[in-house]
N, C-alpha and C positions, 0 to 999 in steps of 0.2 A: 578602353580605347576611345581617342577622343573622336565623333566626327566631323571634321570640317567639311565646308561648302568646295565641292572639287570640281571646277568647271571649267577648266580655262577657257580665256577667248583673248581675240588680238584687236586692237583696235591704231589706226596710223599706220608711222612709218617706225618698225619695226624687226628685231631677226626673228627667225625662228627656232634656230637654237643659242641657247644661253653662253654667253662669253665669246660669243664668235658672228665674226663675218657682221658689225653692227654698222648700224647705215654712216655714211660719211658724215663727218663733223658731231657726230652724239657723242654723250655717255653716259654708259648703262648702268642702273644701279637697280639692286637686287633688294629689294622689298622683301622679306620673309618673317617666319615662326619657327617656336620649337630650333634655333640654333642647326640653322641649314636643313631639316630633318622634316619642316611641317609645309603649309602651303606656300608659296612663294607666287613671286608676280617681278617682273623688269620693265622696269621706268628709262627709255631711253631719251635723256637731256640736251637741251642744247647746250647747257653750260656745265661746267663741273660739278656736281653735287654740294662740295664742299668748298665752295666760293665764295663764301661768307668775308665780311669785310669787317664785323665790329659783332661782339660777343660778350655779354652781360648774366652773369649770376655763374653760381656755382657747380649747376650742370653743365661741363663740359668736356672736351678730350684734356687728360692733364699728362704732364710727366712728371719723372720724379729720378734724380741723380745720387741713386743709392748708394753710391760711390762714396758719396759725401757723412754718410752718416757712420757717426764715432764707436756706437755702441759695442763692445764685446762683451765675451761672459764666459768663464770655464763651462757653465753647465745651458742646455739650449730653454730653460725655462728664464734665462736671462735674454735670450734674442728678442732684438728690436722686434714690435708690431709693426707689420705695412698695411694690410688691410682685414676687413673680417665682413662677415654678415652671421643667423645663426647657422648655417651650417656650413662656414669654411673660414678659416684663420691663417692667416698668411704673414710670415716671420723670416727676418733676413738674421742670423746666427753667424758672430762672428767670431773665431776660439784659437785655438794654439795650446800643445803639449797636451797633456793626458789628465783624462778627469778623473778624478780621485773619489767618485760616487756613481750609482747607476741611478738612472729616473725611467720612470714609466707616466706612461699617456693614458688617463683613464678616460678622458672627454672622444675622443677619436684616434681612428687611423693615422700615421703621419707619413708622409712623403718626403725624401729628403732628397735634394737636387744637390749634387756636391758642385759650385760655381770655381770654387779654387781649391788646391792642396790633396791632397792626400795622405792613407795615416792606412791604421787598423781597425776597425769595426766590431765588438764584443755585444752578445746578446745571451738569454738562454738557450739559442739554440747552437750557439759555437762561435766562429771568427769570420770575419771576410774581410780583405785586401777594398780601400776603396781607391778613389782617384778622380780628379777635377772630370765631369761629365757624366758622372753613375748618376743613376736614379735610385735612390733605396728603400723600399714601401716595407714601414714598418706596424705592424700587428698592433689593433687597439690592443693596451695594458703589458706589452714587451719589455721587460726591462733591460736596458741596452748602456752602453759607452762608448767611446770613440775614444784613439790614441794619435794624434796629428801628427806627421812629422813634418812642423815648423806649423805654420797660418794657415788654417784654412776658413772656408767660408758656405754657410747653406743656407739655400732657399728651403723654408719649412713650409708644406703647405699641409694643412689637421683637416680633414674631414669628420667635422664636429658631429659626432653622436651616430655615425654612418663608417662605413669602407671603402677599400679602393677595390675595383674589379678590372677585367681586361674588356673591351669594344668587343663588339662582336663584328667582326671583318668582313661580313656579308660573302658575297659574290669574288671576293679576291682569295675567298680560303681561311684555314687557321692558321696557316704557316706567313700568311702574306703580313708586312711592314717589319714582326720578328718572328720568332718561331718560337712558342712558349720555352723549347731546350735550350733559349741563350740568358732563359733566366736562373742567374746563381740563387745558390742559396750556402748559410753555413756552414760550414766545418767544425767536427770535433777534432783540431788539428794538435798540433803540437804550441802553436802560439795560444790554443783552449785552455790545453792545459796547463801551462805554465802558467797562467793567471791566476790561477784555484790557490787560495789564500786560507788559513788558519786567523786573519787580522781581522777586527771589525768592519766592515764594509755599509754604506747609507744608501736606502735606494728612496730617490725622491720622487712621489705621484702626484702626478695633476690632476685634481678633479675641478671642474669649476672653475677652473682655472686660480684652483688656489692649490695651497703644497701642504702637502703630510709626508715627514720624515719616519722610518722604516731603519733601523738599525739592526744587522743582524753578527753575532758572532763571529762570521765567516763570509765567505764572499760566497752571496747566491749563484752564481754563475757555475754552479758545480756540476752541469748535467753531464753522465754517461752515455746516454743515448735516447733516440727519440723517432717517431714516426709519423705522418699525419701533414697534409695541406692548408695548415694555418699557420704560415711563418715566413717570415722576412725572408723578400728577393731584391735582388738587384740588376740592374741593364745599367747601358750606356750607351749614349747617346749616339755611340762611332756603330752599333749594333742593329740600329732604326735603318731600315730600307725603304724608304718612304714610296707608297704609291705615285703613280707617274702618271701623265700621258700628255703626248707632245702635240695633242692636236687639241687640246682642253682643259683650262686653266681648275684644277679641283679646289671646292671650297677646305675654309681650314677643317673641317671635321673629319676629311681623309687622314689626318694626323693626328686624329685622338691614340694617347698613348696607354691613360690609366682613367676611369670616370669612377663618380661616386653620383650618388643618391640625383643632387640638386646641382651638378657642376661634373666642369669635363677637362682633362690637362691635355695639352696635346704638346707634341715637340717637333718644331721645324727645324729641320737639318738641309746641308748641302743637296743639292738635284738640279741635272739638267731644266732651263727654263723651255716651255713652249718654243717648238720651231715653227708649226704652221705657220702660213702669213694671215690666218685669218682668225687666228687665237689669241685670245689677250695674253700679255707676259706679265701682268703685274698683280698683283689680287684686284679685284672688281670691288669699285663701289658697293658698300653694302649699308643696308640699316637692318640690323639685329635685333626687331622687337622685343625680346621678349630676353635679351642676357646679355648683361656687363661682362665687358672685354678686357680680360687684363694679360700684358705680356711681359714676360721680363728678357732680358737679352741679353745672352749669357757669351756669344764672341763670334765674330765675323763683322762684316759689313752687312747692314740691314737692307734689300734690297727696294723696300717702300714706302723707307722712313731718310730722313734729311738730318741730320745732325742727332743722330742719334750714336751712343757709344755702349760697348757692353759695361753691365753693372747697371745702367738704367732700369726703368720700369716704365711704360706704360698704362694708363684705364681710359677707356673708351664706353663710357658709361650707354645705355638705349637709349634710345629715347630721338637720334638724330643720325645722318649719314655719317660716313668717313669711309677715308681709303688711301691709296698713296697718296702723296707728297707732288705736288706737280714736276719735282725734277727727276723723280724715280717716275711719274707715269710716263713722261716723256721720251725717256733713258728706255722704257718698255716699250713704246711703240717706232722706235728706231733698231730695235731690237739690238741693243746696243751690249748688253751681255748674254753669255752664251747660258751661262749657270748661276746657281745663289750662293753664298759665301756664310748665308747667317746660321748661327745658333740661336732658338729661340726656344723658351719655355712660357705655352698660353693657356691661359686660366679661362674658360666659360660658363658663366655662372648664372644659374637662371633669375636669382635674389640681387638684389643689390645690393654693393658692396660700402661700407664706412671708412674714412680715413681714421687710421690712429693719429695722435695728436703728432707726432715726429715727422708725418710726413710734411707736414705745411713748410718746414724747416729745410726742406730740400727740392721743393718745386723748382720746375722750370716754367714758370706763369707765360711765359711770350709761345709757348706750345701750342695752343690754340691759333693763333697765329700764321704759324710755319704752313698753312693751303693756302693762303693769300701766295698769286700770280705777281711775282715780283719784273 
């Protein structure tokens, strides 16, 4: 356990408690470690944090209009690279109809964020029903396939040489944001069986991120039954109860949904905004020492962000402040909507993260930009 220096003290003109009640004409930004978790300190500003007028070199807040990018694949060791570092790998999978092989993931765990479509989901453990908004956390070395009915599209995120586990929810309970019993798991159903095949079947492994083909007489997917807590679940997104409280704006970590080793996913979904009048309504300035921010945006209106559309991507690399957008702060401190509208999927990563070479290809360069007080 690490020990930090814990001392707080105050020094000016200052609140006393965090996101609320801050002295007229400031703004507060949140200094912290450890990803909302370690020591912190609030720097309250005369001017916006992120008021910057001119912005040079490679470190900075970027986007990116995944929208735009062409790539598909029948199988997901063909999906686009977005980003990586070594322990997290992040792939936009774009496919339609049914794969005619299984593959397996020897390098890590994978998470699959279904963004569009829906279809059938086959593994060794049996079948599941998917649909635009599942999560589906798949077992390092699972060997699995998908059956689309028509286009679909996922967000792939591998938790390289590591797993995915559940947050531990502190003081809200086990049952609080889901209740482990809303997570499916597969069936040995009738759509199981019908699949079980006498034909050659290929199952292709990742290791290294290179491929070895696996030909077997028969389609592996033949299990009769099975028992044991290592195996592919699924949620959805309509399923998340997100912590609340209308008197205190919570930072993103109240929304961690799944973490691994060196990184954390969380999912922002619809919820009443702060009604206090002395409560911020918008996320607080913040500078994240210590972990690259990535968000991807998967449908609603974004409540913090300005010309933002789902299929987008977000990275908010450390290293400097950010926070809304001055027409969403503004829009928060009129308290101008009641509720949030977004779907969001964010990545916290304590490593920094590399662009693949594709993304340069679909930047929105004038992003950095979008704080400038127009």
């Amino acid at each position: 356990m690490k020990s930090w220096i814990r001392f707080p003290r105050t020094e000016g003109n200052s609140s006393r408690q965090a996101h609320c009640d801050l002295p007229e004409g400031t703004y507060e930004r949140e200094f912290g470690r450890e990803g909302f978790f370690g020591p912190v300190s609030h720097l309250h500003h005369a001017n916006p944090p992120t008021g910057w007028t001119h912005w040079e070199g490679e470190h900075r807040p970027r986007a990116f209009d995944l929208v735009r990018l062409t790539q598909a694949g029948g199988s997901p060791w063909k999906a686009t690279p977005l980003l990586h570092n070594h322990h997290l790998d992040v792939r936009l999978w774009r496919t339609e109809g049914k794969m005619d092989h299984l593959v397996a993931n020897a390098d890590g765990d994978d998470l699959l964020f279904v963004h569009s479509g829906n279809g059938d989901f086959f593994c060794d453990f049996g079948h599941l029903e998917f649909r635009e908004g599942d999560y589906i956390l798949l077992p390092r070395s699972l060997r699995w396939r998908v059956e689309c009915q028509g286009k679909a599209s996922f967000l792939m995120i591998q938790a390289t040489n590591d797993g995915f586990r559940l947050p531990d929810k502190g003081l809200a309970g086990p049952n609080a944001i889901f209740d482990e019993a809303m997570l499916d798991v597969p069936k040995l159903d009738d759509a199981y069986r019908a699949q079980v095949s006498d034909k050659p079947w290929k199952v292709l492994i990742k290791r290294h991120n290179r491929l070895s083909t696996v030909t077997f007489p028969y389609n592996p997917l033949d299990v009769v039954g099975w028992h044991g807590d290592n195996l592919p679940v699924r949620i959805n997104w309509r399923d998340i109860r997100p912590l609340m409280s209308h008197r205190y704006h919570l930072p993103p970590s109240a929304h961690t949904t799944f973490l691994a080793g060196r990184f954390v996913v969380c999912t922002f979904v619809p919820r009443p905004i702060e009604s206090d009048p002395g409560a911020l309504k918008v996320p607080f300035y913040h500078s994240n020492n210590d972990f690259d921010e990535i968000i991807f945006y998967h449908m609603g209106e974004f409540f913090s962000r300005d010309n933002i559309h789902p299929g987008m991507m977000t990275l908010h690399p450390c290293g400097f402040p950010h926070g809304p957008h001055p027409k969403a702060f503004k829009a928060g401190a009129e308290h101008a909507k009641k509720e949030t509208e977004e779907v969001a999927v964010m990545i916290d990563t304590r490593d920094g993260v590399d662009l693949s070479e594709g993304m340069h290809s679909v930047e929105w360069k004038e992003y950095v930009d979008s704080w400038k007080i127009k």
